[in-house]
C-alpha positions in Angstrom: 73.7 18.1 44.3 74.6 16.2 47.4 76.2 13.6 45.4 79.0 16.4 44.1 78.8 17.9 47.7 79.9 15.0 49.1 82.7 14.3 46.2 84.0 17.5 47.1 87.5 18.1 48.4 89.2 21.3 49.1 91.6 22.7 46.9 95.2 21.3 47.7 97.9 23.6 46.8 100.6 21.4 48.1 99.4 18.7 45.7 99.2 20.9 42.7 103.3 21.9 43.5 104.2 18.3 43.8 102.5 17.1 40.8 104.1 20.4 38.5 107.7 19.8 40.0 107.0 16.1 39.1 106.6 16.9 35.4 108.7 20.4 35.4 111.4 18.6 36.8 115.1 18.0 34.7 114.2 13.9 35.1 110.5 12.8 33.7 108.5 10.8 35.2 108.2 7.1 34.9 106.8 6.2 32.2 103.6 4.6 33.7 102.7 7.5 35.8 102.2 9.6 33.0 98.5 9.0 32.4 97.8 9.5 36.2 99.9 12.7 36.2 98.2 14.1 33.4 94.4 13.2 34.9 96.1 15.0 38.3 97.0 18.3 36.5 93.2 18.1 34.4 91.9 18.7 37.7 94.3 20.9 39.2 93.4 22.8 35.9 89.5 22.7 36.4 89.5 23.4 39.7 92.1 26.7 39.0 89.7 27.9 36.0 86.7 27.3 38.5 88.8 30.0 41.0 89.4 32.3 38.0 85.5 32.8 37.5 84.6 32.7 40.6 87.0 35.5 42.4 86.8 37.5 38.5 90.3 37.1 38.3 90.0 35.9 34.6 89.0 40.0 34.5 93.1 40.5 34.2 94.5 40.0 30.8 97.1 37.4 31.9 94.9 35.2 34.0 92.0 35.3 31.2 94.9 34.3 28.5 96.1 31.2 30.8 92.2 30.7 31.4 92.0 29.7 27.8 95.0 27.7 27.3 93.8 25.5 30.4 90.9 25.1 28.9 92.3 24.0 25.5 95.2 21.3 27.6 92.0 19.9 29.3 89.9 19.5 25.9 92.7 18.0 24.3 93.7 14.3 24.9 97.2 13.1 26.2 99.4 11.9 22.6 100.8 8.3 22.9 104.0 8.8 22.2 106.4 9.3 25.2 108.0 12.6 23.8 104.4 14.3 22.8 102.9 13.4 26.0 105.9 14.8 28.1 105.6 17.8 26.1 102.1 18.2 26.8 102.5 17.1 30.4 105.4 19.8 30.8 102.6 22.6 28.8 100.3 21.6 31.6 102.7 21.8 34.5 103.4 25.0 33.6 100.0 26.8 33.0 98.9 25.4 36.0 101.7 26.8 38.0 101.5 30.3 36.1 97.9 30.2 37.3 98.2 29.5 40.9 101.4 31.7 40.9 99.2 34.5 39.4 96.3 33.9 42.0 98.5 33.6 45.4 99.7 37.3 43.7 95.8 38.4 43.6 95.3 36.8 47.1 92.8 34.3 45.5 94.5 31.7 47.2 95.5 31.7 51.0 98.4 29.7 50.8 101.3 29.2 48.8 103.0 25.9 49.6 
């Protein structure tokens, strides 16, 4: 327990913006940054699903439905080919920006950067 408690770091909205523009955005990303950007959004993902059951906002329909397709990007591995894994960079950009759009709307979050 003290081991996670001290591997803890508070939820960084600015970060999660930067890292969706960076794969939402009408250029892609290098190449090489692709694995680290998708390892970024995994836990932008966990950490937004861990929100979503602890402040019961997976109760609305919406949040529970982008609940489970977090959960199903984060199970799934990034494809090697560069369109495939843009695609599924793009698919987690976005459901991790629907999410934390949804929760600054349900005042689960205090900040919107």
């Amino acid at each position: 327990m003290l081991e996670r408690l001290r591997g803890w770091s508070p939820f960084d909205g600015g970060a999660l913006l930067d890292d969706v523009a960076a794969v939402l955005d009408d250029v892609p990303p290098p190449e090489e940054d692709t694995s680290q950007l998708a390892e970024r959004l995994h836990g932008h993902l966990a950490r937004l699903v861990t929100i979503a059951v602890a402040s019961e906002a997976e109760q609305d329909q919406t949040v529970a439905q982008l609940v489970v397709r977090a959960r199903t990007l984060h199970a799934d591995r990034l494809p090697c080919g560069r369109q495939e894994a843009m695609a599924r960079l793009r698919r987690l950009g976005w459901t991790a920006n629907e999410l934390h759009d949804r929760f600054v709307a349900f005042r689960c979050l205090k900040e919107a950067a």
